[in-house]
C-alpha positions in Angstrom: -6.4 -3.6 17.7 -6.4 -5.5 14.2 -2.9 -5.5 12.8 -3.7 -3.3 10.3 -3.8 -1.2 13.2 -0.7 -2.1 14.8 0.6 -0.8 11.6 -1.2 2.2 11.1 0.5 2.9 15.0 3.9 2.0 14.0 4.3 3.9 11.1 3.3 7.3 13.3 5.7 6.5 15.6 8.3 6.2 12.8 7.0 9.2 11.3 7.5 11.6 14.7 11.1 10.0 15.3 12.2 11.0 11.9 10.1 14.6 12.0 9.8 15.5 8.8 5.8 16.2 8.7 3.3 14.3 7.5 4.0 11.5 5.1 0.7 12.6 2.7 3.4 15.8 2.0 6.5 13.4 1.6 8.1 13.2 -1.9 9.8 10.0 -3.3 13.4 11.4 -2.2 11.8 11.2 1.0 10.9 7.7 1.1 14.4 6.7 -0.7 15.7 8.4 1.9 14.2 6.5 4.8 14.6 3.3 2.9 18.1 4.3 3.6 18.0 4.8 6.8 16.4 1.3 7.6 19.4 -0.3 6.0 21.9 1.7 7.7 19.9 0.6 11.4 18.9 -2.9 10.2 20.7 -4.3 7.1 17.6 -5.0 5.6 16.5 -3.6 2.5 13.4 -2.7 1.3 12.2 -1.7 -1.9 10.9 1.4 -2.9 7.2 0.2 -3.8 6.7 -1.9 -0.7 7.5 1.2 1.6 5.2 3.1 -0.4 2.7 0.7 -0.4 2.3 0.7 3.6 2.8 4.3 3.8 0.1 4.7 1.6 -2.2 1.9 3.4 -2.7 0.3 0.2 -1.9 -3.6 0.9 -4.5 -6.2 0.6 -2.3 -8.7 2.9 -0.5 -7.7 5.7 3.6 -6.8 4.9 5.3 -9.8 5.4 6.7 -11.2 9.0 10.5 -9.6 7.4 9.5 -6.3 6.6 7.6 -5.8 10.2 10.2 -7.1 11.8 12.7 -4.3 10.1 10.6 -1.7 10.6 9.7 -2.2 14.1 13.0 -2.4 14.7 14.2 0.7 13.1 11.3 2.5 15.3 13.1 0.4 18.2 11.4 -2.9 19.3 13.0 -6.1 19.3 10.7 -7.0 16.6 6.8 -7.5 15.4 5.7 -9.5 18.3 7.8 -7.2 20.5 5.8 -3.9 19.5 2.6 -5.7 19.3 3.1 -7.0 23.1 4.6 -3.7 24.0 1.1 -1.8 22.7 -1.3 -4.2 24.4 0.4 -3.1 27.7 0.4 0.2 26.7 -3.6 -0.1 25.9 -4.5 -1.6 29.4 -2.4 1.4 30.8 -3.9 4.2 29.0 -7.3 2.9 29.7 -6.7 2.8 33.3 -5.5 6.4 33.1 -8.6 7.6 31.3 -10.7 6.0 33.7 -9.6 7.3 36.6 -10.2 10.4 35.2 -13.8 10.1 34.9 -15.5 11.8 37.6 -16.9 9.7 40.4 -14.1 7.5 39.7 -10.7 6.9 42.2 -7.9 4.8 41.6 -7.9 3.2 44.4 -8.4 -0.6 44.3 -8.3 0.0 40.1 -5.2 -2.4 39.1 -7.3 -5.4 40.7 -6.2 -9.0 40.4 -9.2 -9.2 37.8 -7.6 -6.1 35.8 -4.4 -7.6 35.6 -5.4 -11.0 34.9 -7.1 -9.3 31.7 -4.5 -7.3 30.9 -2.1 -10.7 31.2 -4.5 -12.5 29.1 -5.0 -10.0 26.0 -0.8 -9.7 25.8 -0.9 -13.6 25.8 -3.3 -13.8 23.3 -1.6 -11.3 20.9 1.6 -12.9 21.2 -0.3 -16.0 20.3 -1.6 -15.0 17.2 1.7 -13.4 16.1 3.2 -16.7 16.8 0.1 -18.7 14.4 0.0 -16.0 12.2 3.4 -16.0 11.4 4.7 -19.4 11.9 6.8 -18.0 14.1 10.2 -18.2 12.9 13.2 -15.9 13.8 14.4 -13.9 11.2 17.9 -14.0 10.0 19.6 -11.0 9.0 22.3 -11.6 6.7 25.2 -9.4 5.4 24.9 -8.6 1.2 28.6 -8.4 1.5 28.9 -12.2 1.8 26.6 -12.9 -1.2 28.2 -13.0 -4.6 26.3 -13.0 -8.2 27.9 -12.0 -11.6 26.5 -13.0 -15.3 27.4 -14.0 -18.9 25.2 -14.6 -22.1 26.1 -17.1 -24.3 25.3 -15.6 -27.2 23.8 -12.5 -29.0 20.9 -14.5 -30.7 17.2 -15.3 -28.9 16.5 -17.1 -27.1 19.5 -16.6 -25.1 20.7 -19.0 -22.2 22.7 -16.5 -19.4 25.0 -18.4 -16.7 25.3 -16.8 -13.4 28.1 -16.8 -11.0 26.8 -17.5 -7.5 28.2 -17.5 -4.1 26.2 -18.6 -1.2 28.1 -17.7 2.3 27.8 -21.5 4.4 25.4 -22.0 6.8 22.4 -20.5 5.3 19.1 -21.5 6.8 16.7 -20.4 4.4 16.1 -20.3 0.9 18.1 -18.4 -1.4 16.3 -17.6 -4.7 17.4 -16.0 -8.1 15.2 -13.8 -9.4 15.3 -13.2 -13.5 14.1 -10.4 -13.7 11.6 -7.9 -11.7 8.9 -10.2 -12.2 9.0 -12.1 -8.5 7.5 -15.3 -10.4 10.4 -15.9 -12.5 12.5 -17.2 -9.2 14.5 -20.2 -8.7 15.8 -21.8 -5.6 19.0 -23.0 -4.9 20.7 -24.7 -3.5 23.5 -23.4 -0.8 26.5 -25.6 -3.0 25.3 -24.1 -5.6 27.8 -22.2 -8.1 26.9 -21.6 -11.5 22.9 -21.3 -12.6 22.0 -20.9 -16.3 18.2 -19.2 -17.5 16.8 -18.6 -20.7 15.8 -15.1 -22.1 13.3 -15.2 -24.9 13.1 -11.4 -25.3 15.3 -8.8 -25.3 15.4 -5.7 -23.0 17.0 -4.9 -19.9 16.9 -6.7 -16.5 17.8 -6.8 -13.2 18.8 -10.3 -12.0 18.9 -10.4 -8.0 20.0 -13.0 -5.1 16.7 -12.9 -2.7 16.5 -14.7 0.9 13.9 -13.7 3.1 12.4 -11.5 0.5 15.2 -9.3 0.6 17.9 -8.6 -2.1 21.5 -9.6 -1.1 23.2 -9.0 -4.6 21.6 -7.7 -7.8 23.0 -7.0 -11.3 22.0 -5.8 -14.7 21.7 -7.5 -17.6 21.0 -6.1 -21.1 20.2 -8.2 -24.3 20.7 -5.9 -27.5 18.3 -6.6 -30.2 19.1 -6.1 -34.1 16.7 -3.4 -34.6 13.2 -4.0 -34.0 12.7 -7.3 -33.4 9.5 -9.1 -32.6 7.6 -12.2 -31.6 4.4 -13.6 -30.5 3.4 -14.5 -26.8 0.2 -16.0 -25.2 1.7 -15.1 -22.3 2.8 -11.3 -21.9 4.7 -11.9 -18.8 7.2 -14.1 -21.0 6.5 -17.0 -18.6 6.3 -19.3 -21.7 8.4 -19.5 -25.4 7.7 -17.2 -27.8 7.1 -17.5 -31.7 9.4 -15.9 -33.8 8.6 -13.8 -36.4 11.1 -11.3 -38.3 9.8 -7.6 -38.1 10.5 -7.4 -41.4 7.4 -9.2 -42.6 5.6 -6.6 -40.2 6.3 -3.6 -42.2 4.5 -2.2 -45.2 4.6 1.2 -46.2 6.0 2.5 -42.9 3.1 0.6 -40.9 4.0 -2.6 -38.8 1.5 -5.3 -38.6 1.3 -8.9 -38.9 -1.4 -9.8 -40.8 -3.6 -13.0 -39.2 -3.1 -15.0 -42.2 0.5 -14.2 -41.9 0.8 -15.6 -38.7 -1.5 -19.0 -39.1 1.8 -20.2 -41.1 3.6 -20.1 -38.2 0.9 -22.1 -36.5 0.2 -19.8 -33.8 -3.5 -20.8 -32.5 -5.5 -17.7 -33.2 -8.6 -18.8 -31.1 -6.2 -18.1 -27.8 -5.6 -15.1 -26.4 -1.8 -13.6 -27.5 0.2 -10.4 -27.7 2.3 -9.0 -30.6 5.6 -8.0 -29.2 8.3 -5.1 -31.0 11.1 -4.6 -28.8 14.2 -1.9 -29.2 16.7 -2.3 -26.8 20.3 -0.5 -27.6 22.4 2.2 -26.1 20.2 5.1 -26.4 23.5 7.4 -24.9 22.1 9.4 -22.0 18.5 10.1 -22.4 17.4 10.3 -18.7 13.5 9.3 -17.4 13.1 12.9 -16.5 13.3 14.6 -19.8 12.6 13.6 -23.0 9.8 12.7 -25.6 8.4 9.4 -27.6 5.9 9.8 -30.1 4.1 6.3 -31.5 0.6 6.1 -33.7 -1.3 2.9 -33.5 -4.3 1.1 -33.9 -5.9 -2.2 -33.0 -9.2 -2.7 -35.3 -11.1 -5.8 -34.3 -11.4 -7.0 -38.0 -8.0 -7.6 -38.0 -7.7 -10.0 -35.2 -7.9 -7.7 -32.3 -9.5 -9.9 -29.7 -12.1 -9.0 -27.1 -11.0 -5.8 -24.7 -8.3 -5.0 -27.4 -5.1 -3.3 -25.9 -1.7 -1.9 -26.9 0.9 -1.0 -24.4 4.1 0.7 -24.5 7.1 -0.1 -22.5 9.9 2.2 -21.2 12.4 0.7 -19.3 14.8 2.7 -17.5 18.1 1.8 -15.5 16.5 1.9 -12.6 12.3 2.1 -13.1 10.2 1.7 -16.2 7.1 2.9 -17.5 4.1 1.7 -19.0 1.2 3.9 -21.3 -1.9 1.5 -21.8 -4.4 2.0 -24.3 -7.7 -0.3 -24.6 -11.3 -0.1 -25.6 -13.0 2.4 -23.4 -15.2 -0.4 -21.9 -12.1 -2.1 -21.0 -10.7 0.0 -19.1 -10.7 -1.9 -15.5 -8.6 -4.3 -16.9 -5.7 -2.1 -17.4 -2.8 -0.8 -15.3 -0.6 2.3 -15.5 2.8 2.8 -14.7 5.4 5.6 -15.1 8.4 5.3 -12.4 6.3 5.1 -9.5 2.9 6.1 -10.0 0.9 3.1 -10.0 -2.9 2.9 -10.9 -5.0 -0.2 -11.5 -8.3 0.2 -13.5 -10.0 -2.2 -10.6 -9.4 0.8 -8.0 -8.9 3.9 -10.6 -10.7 5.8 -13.0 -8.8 5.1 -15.9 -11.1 6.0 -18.4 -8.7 8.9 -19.6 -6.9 6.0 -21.4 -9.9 4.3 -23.3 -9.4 4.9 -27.0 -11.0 4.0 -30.3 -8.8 1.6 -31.5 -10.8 1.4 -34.6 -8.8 4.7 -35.8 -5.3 5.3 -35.9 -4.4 7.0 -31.8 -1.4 9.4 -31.8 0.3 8.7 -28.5 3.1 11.3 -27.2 4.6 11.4 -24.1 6.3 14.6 -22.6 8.7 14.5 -20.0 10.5 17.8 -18.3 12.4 17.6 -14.9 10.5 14.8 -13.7 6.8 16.0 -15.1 5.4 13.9 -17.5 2.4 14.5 -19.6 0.6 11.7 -21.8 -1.6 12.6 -24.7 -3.8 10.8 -27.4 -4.2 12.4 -30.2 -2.9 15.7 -28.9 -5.7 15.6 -25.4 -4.1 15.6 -22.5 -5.1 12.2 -20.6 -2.3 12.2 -17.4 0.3 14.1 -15.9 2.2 13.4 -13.1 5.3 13.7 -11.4 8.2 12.0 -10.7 12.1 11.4 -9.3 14.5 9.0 -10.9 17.9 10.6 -10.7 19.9 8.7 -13.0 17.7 6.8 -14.6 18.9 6.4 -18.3 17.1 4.2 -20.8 17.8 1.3 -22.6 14.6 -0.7 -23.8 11.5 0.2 -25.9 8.5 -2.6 -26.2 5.6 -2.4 -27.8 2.6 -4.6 -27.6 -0.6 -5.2 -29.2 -3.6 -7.5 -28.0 -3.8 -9.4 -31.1 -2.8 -8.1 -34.5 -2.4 -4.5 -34.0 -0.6 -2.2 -36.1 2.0 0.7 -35.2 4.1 3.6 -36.8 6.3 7.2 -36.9 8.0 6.3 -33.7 10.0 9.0 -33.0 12.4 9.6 -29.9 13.6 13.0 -29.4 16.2 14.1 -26.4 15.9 16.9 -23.6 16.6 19.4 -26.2 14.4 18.4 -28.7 16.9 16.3 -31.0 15.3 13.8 -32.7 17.3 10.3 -32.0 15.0 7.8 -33.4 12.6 7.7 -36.1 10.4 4.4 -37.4 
């Protein structure tokens, strides 16, 4: 068997010990729930989109050797190599079973020296190739409890330089990392004497910053950098992986529209032939608006003639306490490029059809986005383009972004609660 196999075996096996049906009928509660039950049996946790991501069998490269490991042994192998060596036994077995019941067959003389050299040689050989494939190194499990991490920010200004508190328990083994924020990219080892890290923040919004070894989070906290207002700058990188520029969002609006004009921005020498991305972020206490029910209207527009670049885009940002969410628009022939996001349901434009959020960005788009007990609704321009459903109990918000693919404009923002209370309007 490939170990896309293996997998596809193990997760059936996990899936009758638990008994709760088939996991095509299983609701996110469900895999929170199991996700629990992993840490209870192996203090390792796993997040919620890797778990879904096997379930679902969509993984380009196998789960790593840590996650395997935890869920073979929830299911009650040693480990990987364990099940793996464990199934090629049972293979050789069940083969000889069918075959002696095929008619004109015995089982006398059937386990021959031959057989079992074969069946010998195919364990070796997967335990082998677990042993290349993986680089075969025993995994520690370590306690959370005996990790430590706490923040401050210097400042309320951006960019903003945060110190973290760390505690490393002695006689670690592998790398610890610290992770910014949920971008996996943005990590930094350190180094087991190691007691206060500092990063910088150019943007504001709300993250989660986390203690990682062996791809599994031992401590995490939340951080949240207020801005004054709207605030906004310009990235060539949307992923923040480099320093903004810095341009007051008051220069932006004119006559209730927000835009920053190309011209505009040349004087702050930002090189116009390069790709880069408009930023508007909101991030204050927004009181107790939960994921699950409220509203956000927002009209924008991205014409090419003023310095939308090729494949023009605007995305908008919801971050939650605990998920986030993200409504793309782009040229219609762009639409493979995109990705959309609303607290976990995932689509990528390379494997979706995503051509319900293809606009003409030429023309001012009125986006509004209906939430009610966990069913959310997008439209543009009052057509319905997505719904879905969802379960984030608890999940409050606290940060608003808005991007555009060049100079893009935006307006009437409007936030409105459950009830229909309007809370915000731009």
């Amino acid at each position: 068997m490939s170990n896309k196999e293996y997998v596809q075996v193990l997760l059936g096996i996990i899936e009758a010990q638990l008994g709760w049906g088939s996991s095509e009928k299983w609701l996110q509660r469900d895999f929170e729930n199991l996700i629990d039950r992993i840490y209870a049996a192996t203090r390792v946790n796993l997040s919620l989109s890797t778990v879904k991501r096997i379930w679902k069998n969509a993984y380009k490269e196998l789960p790593n050797s840590a996650t395997l490991d935890a869920l073979t042994r929830f299911a009650g192998y040693r480990d990987w190599q364990d099940f793996k060596v464990a199934q090629g036994i049972k293979k050789v077995l069940d083969d000889e079973a069918v075959d002696d019941a095929v008619p004109g067959h015995t089982a006398k003389g059937r386990l021959t020296l031959l057989r079992v050299l074969l069946a010998l040689f195919l364990v070796a050989m997967v335990v082998f190739a677990g042993y290349w494939y993986f680089g075969r190194k025993s995994v520690v499990v370590y306690d959370p409890n005996d990790f430590e991490l706490s923040l401050y920010a210097v400042s309320n200004e951006l960019p903003n330089t945060v110190f973290f508190r760390i505690k490393i328990p002695p006689g670690i083994t592998d790398t610890v990392w610290l992770q910014q924020d949920w971008d996996p990219r943005r990590r930094e080892a350190l180094q087991p004497t190691d007691t206060l890290i500092s990063s910088i923040y150019y943007a504001p919004g709300y993250y989660k910053a986390k203690l990682v070894v062996n791809h599994v989070v031992m401590q995490e906290v939340p951080l949240q950098l207020f801005s004054n207002g709207w605030e906004s700058a310009v990235f060539n990188d949307i992923f923040q992986r480099e320093a903004p520029v810095y341009v007051p969002s008051d220069s932006a609006l004119r006559a209730g529209e927000y835009h920053f004009a190309p011209e505009f921005l040349k004087h702050y020498r930002i090189d116009l032939s390069r790709e880069y991305w408009v930023g508007y972020f909101l991030s204050r206490d927004f009181g107790s608006i939960q994921a699950a029910d409220f509203s956000f209207e927002i009209t924008v527009k991205n014409p090419a003639f003023n310095g939308g670049l090729a494949c023009r885009d605007v995305r908008i940002y919801f971050v939650f306490s605990n998920s986030y969410g993200l409504i793309p628009l782009c040229d219609s022939g762009c639409v493979s490029n995109i990705q959309a996001y609303f607290c976990g349901n995932y689509q990528n434009g390379k494997k979706a059809d995503l051509s319900n959020f293809g606009a003409d960005l030429e023309q001012w788009v009125q986006v509004r986005y209906e939430a009610r007990a966990g069913h959310g609704k997008i439209f543009f321009n009052n057509t319905l383009r997505s719904e879905f459903d969802y379960e984030v109990p608890g999940a409050e918000l606290r940060f608003i972004s808005i991007y555009t693919k060049g100079s893009g404009y935006w307006k009437e923002a409007k936030l409105f609660d459950a009830d229909g209370n309007l809370l915000l309007l731009e």
